[in-house]
C-alpha positions as CSV (number, residue, x, y, z in Angstrom):
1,X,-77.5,149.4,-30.8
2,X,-80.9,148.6,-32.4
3,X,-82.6,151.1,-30.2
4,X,-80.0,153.7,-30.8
5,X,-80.4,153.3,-34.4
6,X,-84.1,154.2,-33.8
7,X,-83.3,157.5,-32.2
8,X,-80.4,158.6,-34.4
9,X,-82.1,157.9,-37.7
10,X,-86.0,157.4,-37.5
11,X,-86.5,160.0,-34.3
12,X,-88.3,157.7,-32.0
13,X,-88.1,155.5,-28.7
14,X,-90.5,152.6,-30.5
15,X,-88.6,149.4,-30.3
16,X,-86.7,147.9,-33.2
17,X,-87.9,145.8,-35.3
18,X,-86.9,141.8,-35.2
19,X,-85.7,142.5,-39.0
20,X,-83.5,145.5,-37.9
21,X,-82.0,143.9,-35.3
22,X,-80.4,140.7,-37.2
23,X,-80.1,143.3,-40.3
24,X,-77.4,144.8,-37.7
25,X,-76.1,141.9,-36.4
26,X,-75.4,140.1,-39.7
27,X,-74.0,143.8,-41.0
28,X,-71.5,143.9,-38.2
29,X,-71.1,140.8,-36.5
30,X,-71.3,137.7,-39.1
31,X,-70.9,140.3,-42.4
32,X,-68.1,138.4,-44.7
33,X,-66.4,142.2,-44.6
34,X,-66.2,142.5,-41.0
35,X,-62.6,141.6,-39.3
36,X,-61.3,141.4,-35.9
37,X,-58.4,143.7,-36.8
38,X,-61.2,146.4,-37.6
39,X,-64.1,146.5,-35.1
40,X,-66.5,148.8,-34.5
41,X,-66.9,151.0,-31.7
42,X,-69.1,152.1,-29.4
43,X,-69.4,155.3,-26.9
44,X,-70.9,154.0,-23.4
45,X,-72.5,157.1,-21.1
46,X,-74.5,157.1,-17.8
47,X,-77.3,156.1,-20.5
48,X,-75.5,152.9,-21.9
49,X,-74.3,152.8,-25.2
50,X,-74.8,156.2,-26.7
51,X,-72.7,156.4,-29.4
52,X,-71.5,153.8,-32.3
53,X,-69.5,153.9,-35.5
54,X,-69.4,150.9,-37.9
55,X,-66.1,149.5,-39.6
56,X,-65.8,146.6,-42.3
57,X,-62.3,145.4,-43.6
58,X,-61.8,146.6,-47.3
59,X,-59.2,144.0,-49.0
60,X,-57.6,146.3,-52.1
61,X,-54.8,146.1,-54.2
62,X,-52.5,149.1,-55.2
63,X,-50.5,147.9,-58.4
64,X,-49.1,144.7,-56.9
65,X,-48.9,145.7,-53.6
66,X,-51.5,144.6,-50.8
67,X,-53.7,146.8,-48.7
68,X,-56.3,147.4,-46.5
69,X,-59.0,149.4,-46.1
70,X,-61.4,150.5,-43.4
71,X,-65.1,151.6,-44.7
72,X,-66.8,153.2,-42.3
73,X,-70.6,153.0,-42.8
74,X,-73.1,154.2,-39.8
75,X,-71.8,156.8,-36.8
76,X,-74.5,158.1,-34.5
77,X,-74.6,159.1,-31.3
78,X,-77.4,159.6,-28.9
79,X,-78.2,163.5,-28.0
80,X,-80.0,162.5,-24.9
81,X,-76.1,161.7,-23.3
82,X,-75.4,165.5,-23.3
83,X,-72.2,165.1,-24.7
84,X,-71.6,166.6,-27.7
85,X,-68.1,165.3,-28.3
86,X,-68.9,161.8,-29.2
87,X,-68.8,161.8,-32.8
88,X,-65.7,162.9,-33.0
89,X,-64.2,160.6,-30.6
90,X,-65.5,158.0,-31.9
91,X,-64.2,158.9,-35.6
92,X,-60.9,159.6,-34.0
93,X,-60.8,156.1,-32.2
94,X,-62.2,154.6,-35.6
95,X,-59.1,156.3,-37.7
96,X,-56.4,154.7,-35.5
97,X,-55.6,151.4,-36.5
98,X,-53.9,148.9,-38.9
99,X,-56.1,149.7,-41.9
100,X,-54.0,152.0,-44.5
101,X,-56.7,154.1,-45.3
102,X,-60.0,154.5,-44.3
103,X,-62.7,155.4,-46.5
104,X,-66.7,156.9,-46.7
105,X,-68.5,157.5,-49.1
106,X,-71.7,158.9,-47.4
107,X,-70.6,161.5,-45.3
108,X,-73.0,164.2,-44.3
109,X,-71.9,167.9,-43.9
110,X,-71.4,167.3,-40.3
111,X,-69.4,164.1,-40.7
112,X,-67.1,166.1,-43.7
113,X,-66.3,169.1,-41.2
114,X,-65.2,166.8,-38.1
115,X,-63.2,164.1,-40.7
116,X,-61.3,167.5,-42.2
117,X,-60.3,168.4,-38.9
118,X,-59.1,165.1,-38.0
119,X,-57.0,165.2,-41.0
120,X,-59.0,163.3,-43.6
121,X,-59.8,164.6,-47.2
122,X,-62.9,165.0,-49.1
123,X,-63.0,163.7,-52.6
124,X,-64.9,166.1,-54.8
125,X,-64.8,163.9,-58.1
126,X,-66.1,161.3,-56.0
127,X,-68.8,162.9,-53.9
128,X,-71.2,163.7,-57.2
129,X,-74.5,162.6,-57.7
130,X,-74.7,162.4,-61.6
131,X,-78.3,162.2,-63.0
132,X,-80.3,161.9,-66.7
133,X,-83.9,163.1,-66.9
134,X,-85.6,161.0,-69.5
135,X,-89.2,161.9,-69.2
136,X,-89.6,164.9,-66.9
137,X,-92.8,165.2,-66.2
138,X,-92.9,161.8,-65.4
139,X,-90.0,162.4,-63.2
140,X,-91.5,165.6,-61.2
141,X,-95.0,163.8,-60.6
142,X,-92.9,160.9,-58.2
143,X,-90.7,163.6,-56.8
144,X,-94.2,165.2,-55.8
145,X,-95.7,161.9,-55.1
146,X,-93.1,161.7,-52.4
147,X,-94.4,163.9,-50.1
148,X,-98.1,164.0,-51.1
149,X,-98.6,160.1,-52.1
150,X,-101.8,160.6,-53.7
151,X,-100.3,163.0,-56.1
152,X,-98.9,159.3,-57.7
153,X,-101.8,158.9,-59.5
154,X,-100.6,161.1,-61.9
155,X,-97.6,159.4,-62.7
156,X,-99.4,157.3,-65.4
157,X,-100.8,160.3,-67.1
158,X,-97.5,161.9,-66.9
159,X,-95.8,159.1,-68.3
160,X,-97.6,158.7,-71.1
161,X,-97.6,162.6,-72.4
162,X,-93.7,162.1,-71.7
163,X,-94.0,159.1,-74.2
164,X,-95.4,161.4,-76.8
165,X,-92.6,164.0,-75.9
166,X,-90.3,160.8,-76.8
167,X,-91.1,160.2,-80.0
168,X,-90.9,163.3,-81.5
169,X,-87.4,164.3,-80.2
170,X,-85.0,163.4,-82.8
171,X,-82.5,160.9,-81.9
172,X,-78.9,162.6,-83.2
173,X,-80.2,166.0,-80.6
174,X,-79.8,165.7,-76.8
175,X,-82.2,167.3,-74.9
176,X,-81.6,168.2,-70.8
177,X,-85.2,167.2,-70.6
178,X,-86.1,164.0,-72.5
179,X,-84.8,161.4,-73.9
180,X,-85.1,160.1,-77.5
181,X,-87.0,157.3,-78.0
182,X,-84.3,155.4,-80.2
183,X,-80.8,156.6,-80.3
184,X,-79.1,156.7,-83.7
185,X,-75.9,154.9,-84.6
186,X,-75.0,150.9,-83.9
187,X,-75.7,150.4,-80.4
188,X,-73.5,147.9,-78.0
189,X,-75.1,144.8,-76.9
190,X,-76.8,145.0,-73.7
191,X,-77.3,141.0,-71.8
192,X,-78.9,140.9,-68.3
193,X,-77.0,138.5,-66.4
194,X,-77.0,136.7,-62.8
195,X,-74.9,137.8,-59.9
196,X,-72.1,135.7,-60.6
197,X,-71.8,136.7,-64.2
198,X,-71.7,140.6,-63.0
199,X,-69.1,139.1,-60.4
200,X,-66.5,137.8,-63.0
201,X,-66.7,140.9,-64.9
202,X,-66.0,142.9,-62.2
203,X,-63.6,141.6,-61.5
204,X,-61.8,141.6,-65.3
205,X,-62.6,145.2,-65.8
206,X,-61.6,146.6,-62.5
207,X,-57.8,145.6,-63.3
208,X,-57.8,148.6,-65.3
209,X,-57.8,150.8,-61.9
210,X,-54.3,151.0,-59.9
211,X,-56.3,150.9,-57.0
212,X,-58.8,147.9,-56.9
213,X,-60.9,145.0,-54.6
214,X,-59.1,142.1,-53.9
215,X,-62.1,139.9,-54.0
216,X,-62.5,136.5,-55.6
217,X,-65.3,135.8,-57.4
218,X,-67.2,134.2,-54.4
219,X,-67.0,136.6,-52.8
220,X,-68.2,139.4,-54.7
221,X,-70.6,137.2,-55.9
222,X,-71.8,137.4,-52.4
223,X,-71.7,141.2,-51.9
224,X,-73.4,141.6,-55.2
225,X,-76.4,139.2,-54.3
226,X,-76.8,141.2,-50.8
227,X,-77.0,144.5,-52.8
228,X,-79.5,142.9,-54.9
229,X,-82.0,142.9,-52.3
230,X,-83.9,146.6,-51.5
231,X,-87.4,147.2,-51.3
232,X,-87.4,150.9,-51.3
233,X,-85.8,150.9,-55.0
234,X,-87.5,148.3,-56.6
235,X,-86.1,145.1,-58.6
236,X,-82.2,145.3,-59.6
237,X,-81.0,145.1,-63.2
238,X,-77.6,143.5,-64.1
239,X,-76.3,143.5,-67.0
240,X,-73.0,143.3,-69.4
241,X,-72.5,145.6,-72.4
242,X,-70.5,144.1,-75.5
243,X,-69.4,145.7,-78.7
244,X,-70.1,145.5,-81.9
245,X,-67.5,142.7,-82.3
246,X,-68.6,141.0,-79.0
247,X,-66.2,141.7,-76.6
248,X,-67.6,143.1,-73.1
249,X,-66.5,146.6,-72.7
250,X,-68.7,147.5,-69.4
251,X,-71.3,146.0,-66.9
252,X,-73.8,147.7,-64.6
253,X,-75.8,147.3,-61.7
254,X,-79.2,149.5,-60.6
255,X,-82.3,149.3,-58.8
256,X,-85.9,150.4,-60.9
257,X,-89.0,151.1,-59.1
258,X,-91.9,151.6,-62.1
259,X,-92.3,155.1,-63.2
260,X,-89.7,156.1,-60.8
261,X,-85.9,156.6,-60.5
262,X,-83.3,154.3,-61.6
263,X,-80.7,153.8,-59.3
264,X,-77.6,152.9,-60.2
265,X,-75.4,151.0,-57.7
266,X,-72.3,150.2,-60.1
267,X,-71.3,151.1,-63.6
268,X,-67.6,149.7,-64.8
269,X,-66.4,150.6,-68.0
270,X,-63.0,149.6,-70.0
271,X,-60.9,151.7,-71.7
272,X,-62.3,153.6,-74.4
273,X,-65.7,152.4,-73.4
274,X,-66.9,154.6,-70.9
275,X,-69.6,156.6,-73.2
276,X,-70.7,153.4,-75.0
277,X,-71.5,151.7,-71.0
278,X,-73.1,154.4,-70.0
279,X,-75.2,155.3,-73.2
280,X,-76.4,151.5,-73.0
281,X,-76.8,152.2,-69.0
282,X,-79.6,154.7,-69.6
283,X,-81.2,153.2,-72.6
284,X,-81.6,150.0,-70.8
285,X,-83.2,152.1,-67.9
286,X,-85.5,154.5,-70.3
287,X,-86.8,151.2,-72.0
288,X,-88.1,149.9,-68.7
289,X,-89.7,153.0,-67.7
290,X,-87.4,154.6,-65.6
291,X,-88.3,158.7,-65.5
292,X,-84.8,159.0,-65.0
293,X,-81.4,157.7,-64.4
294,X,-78.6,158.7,-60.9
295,X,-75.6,157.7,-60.0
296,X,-72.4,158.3,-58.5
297,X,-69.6,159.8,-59.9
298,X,-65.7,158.3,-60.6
299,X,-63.2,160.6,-62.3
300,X,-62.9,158.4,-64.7
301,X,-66.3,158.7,-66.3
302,X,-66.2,162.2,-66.0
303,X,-65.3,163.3,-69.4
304,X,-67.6,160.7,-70.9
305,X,-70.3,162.2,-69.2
306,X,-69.9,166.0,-71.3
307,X,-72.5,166.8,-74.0
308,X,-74.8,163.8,-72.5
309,X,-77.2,166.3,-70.7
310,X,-76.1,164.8,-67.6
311,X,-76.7,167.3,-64.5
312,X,-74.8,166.6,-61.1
313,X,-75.5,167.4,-57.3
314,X,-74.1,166.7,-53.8
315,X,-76.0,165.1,-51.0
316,X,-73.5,163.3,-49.2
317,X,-69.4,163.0,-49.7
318,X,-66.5,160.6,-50.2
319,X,-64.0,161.0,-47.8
320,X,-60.6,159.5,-47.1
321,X,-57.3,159.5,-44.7
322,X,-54.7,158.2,-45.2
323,X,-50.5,158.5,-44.9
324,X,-49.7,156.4,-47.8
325,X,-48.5,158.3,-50.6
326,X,-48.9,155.9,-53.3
327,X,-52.4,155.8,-52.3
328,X,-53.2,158.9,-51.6
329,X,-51.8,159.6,-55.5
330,X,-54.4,157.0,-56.6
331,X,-57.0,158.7,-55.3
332,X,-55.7,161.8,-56.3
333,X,-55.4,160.7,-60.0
334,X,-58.7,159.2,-60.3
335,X,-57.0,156.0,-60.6
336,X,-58.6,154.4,-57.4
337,X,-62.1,152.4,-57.5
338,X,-64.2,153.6,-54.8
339,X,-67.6,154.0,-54.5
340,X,-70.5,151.4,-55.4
341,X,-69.7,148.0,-54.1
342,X,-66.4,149.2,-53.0
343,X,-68.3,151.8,-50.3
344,X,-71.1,151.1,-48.9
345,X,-74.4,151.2,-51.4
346,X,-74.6,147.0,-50.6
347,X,-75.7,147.6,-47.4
348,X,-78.7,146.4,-46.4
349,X,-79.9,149.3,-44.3
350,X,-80.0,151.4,-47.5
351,X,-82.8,150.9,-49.3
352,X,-84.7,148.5,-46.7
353,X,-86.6,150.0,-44.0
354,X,-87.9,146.8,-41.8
355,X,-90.7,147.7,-40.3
């Protein structure tokens, strides 16, 4: 699986790496998400395995009803078999089974076509990258630094005429590029917390969603302290947001390289605070540096998100199927948590590359 991995993703025949192999082994064999009623499947050839689609059990709760979910995570198939109808029998295989729906939230174009025609649903409000330039120039040297990585150098230099920009931009005006230095008004309290902290309020603030994790705290605790770990996006931030009379109204959870792209992995939000959480979100991320701020949408942050110079785009889409009605009006409602820890941005193979 290892050495189809390396030909489906990183276009080569060079053997895997010891790390990527028990990456993929604890991801699909000991992970505390994967279940026996769920496996994951594989597509054998006159090659030997040339196809594979990865499953893990998703525990959820629809009002007081229990379900299950199936998140599918990676599908490839290997072109060298000559058959180009294994990703979708694999998908199909992967759709049958106990699970009440089955959920993705990284589907490519290719993986959105073949679900629609085997009866599954993208989720626009769900398949949005949202994102908050706070010092642009910053922001376009490390997009350039990307493909030409001397061109980082200038990222200090950009920075710091981005930190002049700052200052002088008045904090009661939004700007679609830059960010104010100091916001006006009373701001929440921001506390960086451990993983278990960001655990328990997880877990209190996703009960305002009809369709929610089942986890105990251990347990997310767990999946929260995996997703802490990736190289390619720098240290994770976690943090609670309180109001003004102390009471938490909103965590989040992102990754920071320096001078580079804040990646947010979670933001949760109660009632009422959704603008206040994510005001605090990039404030927090603009004091450490970040050049700017992304994310992933949920329907119900949408609104919060107008008149916050926040731009969106699509790279890769939330998809479901499912028969249930009650959860299919969930999703439909915006009502559903999906996405974050409840998809798949824990993994381990995002954001790690184990050479």
């Amino acid at each position: 699986m290892a050495a189809l991995f390396q030909r489906a993703f990183r276009r080569t025949d060079r053997a895997a790496s010891d790390a990527l192999v028990e990456c993929l082994h604890r991801l699909y064999v000991d992970h505390p998400l994967s279940h026996e009623s769920l496996p994951c499947f594989v597509h054998e050839s006159t090659i030997g395995i040339s196809g594979f689609v990865g499953r893990h059990r998703l525990p959820m709760r629809l009002a007081d009803r229990e379900v299950n979910g199936a998140l599918f995570s990676t599908i490839m198939a290997d072109h060298r078999a000559g058959d180009p109808l294994i990703g979708p029998k694999l998908l199909k295989a992967a759709l049958t089974g106990p699970q009440d729906f089955s959920f993705t939230e990284t589907a490519s174009d290719v993986s959105l076509a073949m679900g629609q025609r085997l009866g599954s649903s993208g989720l626009a409000s769900y398949s949005l990258n949202w994102i908050r330039i706070i010092r642009p120039a910053q922001w376009l040297a490390d997009r350039a630094a990307r493909r030409y990585r001397a061109l980082g150098l200038l990222k200090g230099l950009a920075g710091a005429g981005d930190d002049m920009l700052r200052r002088r931009i008045r904090p009661d005006r939004q700007r679609w590029l830059g960010y104010a230095r100091k916001k006006a008004g009373k701001a929440a309290t921001v506390q960086e917390i451990d993983h278990d902290a960001f655990a328990a309020l997880f877990i209190e603030l996703s009960d305002r969603f009809t369709l929610r994790p089942r986890w105990d705290a251990p347990q997310l605790s767990t999946l929260t302290m995996e997703a802490i770990l990736k190289q390619d996006f720098g240290p994770a931030f976690l943090a609670s947001v309180s109001d003004h009379r102390g009471k938490p109204i909103g965590c989040f959870f992102y990754h920071l390289r320096l001078r580079s792209t804040a990646r947010v992995l979670q933001l949760v939000a109660a009632p009422g605070g959704e603008g206040a959480v994510i005001d605090a979100l990039i404030a927090h991320a603009a004091d450490r540096g970040a050049a700017a701020v992304i994310g992933r949408t949920e329907p119900y942050l949408m609104e919060a998100m107008l008149g916050r110079r926040i731009g969106f785009t699509n790279t890769a889409s939330s998809m479901i199927n499912t028969r249930d009605g009650e959860i299919r009006a969930a999703v439909d409602t915006g009502a559903a948590m999906l996405n974050g820890l409840v998809g798949e941005q824990w993994s381990r193979l995002i954001g790690n590359h184990f050479d």
